[in-house]
Structures are given as structure tokens and as C-alpha cells.
C-alpha positions in Angstrom: -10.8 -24.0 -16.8 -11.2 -20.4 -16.6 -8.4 -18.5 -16.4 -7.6 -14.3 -15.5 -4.5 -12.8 -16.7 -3.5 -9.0 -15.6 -1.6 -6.5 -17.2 -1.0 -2.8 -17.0 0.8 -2.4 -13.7 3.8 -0.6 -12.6 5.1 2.6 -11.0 3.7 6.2 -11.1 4.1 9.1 -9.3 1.5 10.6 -6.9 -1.5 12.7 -9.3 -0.5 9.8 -12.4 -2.9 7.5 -14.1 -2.8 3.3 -14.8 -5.4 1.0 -17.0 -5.4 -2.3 -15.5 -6.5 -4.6 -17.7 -8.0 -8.6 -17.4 -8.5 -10.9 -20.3 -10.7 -14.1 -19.1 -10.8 -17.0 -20.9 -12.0 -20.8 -20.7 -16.1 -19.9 -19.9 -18.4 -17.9 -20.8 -17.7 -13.5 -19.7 -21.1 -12.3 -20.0 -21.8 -15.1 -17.0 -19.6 -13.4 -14.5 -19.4 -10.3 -12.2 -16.2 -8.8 -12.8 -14.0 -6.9 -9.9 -11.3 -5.6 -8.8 -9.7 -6.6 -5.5 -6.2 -4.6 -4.1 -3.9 -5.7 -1.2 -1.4 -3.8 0.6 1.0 -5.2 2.4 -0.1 -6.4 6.1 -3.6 -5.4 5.2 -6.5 -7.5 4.2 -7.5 -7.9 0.4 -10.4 -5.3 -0.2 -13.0 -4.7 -3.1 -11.9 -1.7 -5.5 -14.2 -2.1 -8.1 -17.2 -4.7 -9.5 -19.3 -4.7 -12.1 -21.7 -7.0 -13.4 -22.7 -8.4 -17.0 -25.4 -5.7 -17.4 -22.8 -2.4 -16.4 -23.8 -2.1 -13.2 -21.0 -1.4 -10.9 -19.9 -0.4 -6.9 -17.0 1.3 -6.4 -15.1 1.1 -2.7 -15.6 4.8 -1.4 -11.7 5.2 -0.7 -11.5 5.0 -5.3 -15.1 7.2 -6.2 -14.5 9.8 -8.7 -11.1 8.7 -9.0 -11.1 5.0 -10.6 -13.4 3.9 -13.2 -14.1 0.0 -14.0 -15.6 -1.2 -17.3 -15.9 -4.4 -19.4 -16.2 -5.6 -22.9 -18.4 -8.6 -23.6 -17.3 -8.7 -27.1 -13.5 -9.4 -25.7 -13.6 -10.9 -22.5 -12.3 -7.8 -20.9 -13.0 -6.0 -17.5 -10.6 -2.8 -16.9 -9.8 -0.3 -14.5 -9.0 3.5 -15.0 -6.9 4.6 -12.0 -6.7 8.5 -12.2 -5.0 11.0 -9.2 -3.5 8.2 -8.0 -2.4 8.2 -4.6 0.5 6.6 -2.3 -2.2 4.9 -0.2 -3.1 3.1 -3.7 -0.5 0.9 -3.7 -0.8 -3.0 -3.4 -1.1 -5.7 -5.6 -4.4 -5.7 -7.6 -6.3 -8.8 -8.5 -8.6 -9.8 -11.0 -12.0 -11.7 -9.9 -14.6 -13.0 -11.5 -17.9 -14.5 -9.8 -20.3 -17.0 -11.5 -23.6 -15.0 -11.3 -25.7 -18.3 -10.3 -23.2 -20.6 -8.6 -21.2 -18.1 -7.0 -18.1 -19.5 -8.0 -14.8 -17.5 -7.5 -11.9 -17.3 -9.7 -8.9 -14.8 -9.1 -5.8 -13.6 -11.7 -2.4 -13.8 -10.1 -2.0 -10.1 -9.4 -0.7 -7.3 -10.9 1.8 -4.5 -8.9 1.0 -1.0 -8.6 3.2 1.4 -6.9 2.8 5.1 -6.6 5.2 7.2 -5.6 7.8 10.0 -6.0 
């Protein structure tokens, strides 16, 4: 069964930096596209960050410049750099990963992020 776990979330102030991180296990990593999903409260879940088994990644245009996703084969890691963080970047972030052929989803249980004064 594959499985996502979080870490690396919490509170910072407006301008401060987070690395989320995701460990996978239970398949194989290099399979998957990796992403990065957020969702604020009474708002819909939306796409931060993905990128895919060969590095290649699409960032939504609210994070560009700002966030920075990468992965580790070798560890079955994807993480995000959040950098001049912002008040409007607060939600709870999820962890996906999506079969490349099969399409198949699987989501962490969410990590908070909070940024503010």
C-alpha cells in the first residue's frame, strides 16, 4: 500500500521560509508524479507544485519565483521550498502522488502552514 507522510509545517511570519517534506513508501517513487496541493479554508484544494520522475515541474502562478519543488529518487522524497511567504499561503498542504500510466492517486494526510505576524 503506498503511503505519503508530511513534515515540515508550522507558523512563520510574513517574508519567512518552510521546506515541506514527503517521504513515500510501499511502491516504486521513480513511477509517480509528485505534487503539491494546498487548501485554505472555504476554498477549493489547488495545485502548488508537480513534478515528474524526470525533474520536470509546473508551478501554480500565485508560488513562481517564490516556492521551489524537487525530489530525490534515491530517497523517496519530493519537497517544497516556500520562500517570501505570504498570509494568502496559508492552508493545509498535501502530498500527492500520481501513477504515471494508471493514473492512480494517492494523497498524505496534510501538513499546516500558517503565516502570519
Amino acid at each position: 500500500q503506498v503511503q505519503l507522510v508530511e513534515s515540515g509545517g508550522g507558523l512563520v511570519q510574513p517574508g519567512g521560509s518552510l521546506r515541506l517534506s514527503c517521504v513515500v513508501s510501499g511502491s516504486i517513487f521513480s513511477l509517480y508524479t509528485m505534487g503539491w496541493y494546498r487548501q485554505a479554508p472555504g476554498k477549493q484544494r489547488e495545485l502548488v507544485a508537480s513534478i515528474t520522475s524526470f525533474g520536470s515541474v509546473n508551478y501554480a502562478d500565485s508560488v513562481k519565483g517564490r516556492f521551489t519543488i524537487s525530489r530525490d529518487n534515491a530517497k523517496n522524497t519530493v519537497s517544497l521550498q516556500m520562500n517570501s511567504l505570504k498570509p494568502e499561503d496559508t492552508a493545509v498542504y498535501y502530498c500527492n502522488a500520481r501513477h504515471f500510466h494508471t493514473g492512480t492517486l494517492y494523497w498524505g494526510q496534510g501538513t499546516q502552514v500558517t503565516v502570519s505576524p
